[in-house]
N, C-alpha and C positions, 0 to 999 in steps of 0.2 A: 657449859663445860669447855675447858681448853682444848684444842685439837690437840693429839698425843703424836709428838712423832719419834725418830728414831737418830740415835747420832752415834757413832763408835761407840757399841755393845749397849746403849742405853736407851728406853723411853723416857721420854722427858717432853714437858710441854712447851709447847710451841715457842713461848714466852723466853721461855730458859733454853733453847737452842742455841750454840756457839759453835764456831767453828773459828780457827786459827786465821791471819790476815796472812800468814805465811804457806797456807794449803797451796798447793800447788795448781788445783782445779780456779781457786780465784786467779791466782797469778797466770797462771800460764792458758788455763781451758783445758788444762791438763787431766782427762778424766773420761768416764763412758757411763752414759747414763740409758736406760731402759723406764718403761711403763706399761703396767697391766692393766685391764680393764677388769671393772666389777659391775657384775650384775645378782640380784637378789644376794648378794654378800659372797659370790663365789667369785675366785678368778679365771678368769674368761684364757684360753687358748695360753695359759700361763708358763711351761713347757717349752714351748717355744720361743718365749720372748728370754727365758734364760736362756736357754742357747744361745740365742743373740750375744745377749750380754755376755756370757762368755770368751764367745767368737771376738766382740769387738776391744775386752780385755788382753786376750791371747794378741792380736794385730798388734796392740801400741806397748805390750811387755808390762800389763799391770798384772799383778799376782790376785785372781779370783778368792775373796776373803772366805768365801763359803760357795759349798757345792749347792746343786737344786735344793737337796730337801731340805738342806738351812734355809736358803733363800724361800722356800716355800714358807716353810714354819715362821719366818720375821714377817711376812708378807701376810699370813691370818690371823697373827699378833695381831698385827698392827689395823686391819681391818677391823678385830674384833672391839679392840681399845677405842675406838671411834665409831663403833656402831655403825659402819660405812653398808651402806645397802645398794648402792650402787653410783661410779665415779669412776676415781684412778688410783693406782699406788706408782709412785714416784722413785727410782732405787737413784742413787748416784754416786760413783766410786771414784775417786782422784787417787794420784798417786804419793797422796800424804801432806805432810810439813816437815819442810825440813828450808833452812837457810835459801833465799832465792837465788838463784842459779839456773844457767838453761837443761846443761847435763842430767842423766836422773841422778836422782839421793841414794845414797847407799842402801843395797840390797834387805838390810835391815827396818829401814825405814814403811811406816805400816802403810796401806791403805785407807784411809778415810772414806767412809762411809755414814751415808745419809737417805732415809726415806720418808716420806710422809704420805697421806692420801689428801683426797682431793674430791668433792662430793659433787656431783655432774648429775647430768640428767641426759640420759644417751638413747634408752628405749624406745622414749616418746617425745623424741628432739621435734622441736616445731618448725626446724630449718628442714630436717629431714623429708619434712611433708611438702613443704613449700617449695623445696630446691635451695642450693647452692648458687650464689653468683660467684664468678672469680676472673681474675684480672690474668694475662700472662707477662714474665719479668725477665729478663735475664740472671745465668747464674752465675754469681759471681763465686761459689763454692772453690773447696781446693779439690784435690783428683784423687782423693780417699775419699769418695762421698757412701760408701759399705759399710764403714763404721760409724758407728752411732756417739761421735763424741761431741762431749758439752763444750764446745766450742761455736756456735750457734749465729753467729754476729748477722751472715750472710739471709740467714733463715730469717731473721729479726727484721731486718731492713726487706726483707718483702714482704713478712706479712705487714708489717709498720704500711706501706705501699697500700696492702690489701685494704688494712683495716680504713687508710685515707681516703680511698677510693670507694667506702659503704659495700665492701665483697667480701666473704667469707675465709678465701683462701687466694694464694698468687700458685698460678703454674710455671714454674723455671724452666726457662729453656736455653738449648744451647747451638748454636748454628742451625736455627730454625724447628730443633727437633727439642719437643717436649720429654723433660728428664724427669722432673716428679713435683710436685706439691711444695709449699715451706715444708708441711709437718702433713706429709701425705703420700700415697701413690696416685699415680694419674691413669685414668682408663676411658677411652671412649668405646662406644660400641657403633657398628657400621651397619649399614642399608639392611644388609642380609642378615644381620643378627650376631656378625663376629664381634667378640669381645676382644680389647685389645688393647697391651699395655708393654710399657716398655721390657726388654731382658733384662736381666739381671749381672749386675758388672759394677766397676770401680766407681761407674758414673750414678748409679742411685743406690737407696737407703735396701736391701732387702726386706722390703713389707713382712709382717709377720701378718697383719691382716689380709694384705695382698695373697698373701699363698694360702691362706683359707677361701676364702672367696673361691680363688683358682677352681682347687679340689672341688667344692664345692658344686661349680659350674661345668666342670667337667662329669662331674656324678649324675648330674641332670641331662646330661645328654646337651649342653650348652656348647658352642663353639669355641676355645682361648686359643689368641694370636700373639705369644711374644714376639713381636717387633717394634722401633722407633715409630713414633709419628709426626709428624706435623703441625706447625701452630694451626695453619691452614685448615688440614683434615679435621680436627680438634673441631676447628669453628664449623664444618660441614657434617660433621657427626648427626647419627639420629639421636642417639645419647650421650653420655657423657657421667662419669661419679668420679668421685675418690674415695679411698679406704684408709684408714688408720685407725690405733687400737682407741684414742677417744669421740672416733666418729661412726665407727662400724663401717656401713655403706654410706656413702652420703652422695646422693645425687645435685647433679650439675645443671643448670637450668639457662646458664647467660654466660659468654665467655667473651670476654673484652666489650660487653654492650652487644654482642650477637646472642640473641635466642638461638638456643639447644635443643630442638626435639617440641616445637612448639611452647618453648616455655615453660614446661610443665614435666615434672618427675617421671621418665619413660616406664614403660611394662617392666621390660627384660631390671632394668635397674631397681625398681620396687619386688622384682620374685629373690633378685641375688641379696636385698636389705634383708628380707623375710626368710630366708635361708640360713643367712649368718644371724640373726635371730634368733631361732629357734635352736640352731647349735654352739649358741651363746647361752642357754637355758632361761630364754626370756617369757620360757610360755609360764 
């Protein structure tokens, strides 16, 4: 059967998707895109990831086509149309077609809208078990890095880096101090047990995974240290993960060719997997 996706007000399969050469999101990266994560056919921490998306519509002046509970309702369509049991739902909004030009299009002019899923295996990820390697890059990003827009070039050409190098993920960094993942937050955790990831500001994506985790670790009695760190420190860590909505927790094992915590997926990082897990409703 066709994967079923979504494109202005319509299901249609995948086959039959089009989209204008004049959309502004191809031409320009003109656009803001979000992803929820699905587990036994639910969406995961969903709530907040509109928010996001809102938030990062409101910054760049695109008119939000639908509030939550539409965005909710397109979003279990579309799951259910595809039988999706667990993966991702993909949302992506540009700010239309209209003639190219750099100014925006007249206030008239709609939004364009596109989602589909994506069938993943997240629960019982076999990297998860094994660890993460990753590489650290510079970032070449612009200085809006809190919005979430499809503009993506800089994210590409590291994990492209990542992927050449046989590592999972690139850590970007900028005058020595790690800012976040391609498509990730970055956390190491330290000798005594602090957890510890960068603040929250123009320089990275606000985790929507990330602030679960957080809570989470802080409910257990866990220690969270928002501050910068270090390529350095990174490499001297007892542990090390990243979180994002299509990795959960994902522990960190080898960072530029240095072992992490012996190699091997630390405690603290397997109880915060097991955490977001369970209020992921993966029991």
């Amino acid at each position: 059967m066709s994967r079923i996706v979504y494109v202005n007000g319509r299901f249609v399969p995948y086959e039959e998707a089009t989209i204008s050469i004049m959309d502004r999101g191809f031409l320009f990266g003109d656009g803001i895109y979000e992803v929820s994560a699905v587990v036994n056919g639910r969406l995961v921490d969903n709530e907040a990831h509109l928010a996001r998306l809102d938030r990062s519509l409101g910054e760049i002046g695109i008119r939000n086509p639908h509030d939550a509970a539409g965005w909710t309702r397109l979003e279990e369509d579309l799951v259910a149309r595809n039988g999706l049991t667990e993966g991702l739902v993909y949302m992506e909004v540009t700010r239309g077609v209209h003639e190219r030009d750099f100014p925006f299009p007249p206030a008239e002019v709609a939004p364009t809208v596109v989602m589909f899923t994506q069938a993943k295996t997240i629960l019982a990820s076999p990297l998860a078990e094994r660890g993460a390697k990753v590489i650290t890059v510079e970032d070449l990003r612009w200085k809006r890095r809190d919005i979430k827009s499809v503009a993506l070039l800089a994210q590409v050409l590291a994990k492209q880096q990542a992927a050449a190098a046989g590592v999972a993920e690139a850590w970007m960094h900028e005058d020595g101090l790690v800012t976040e993942g391609g498509s990730s937050t970055a956390f190491i955790i330290t000798e005594d047990g602090r957890i510890v990831t960068r603040p929250l500001s123009t320089a990275l994506l606000p985790g929507i995974t990330r602030r679960a985790v957080m809570r989470l670790a802080e409910e257990n009695g866990l220690t969270v240290e928002e501050r910068a760190f270090t390529v350095e420190e990174a490499l001297s860590a007892a542990e090390a993960f990243y979180t994002s909505a299509s990795a959960f927790v994902m522990p960190v094992t080898e960072i530029d060719g240095t072992r992490v915590g012996g190699g091997q997926p630390g405690p603290l990082t397997r109880r915060l997997r097991g955490l977001y897990l369970e209020m992921a409703g993966a029991g």
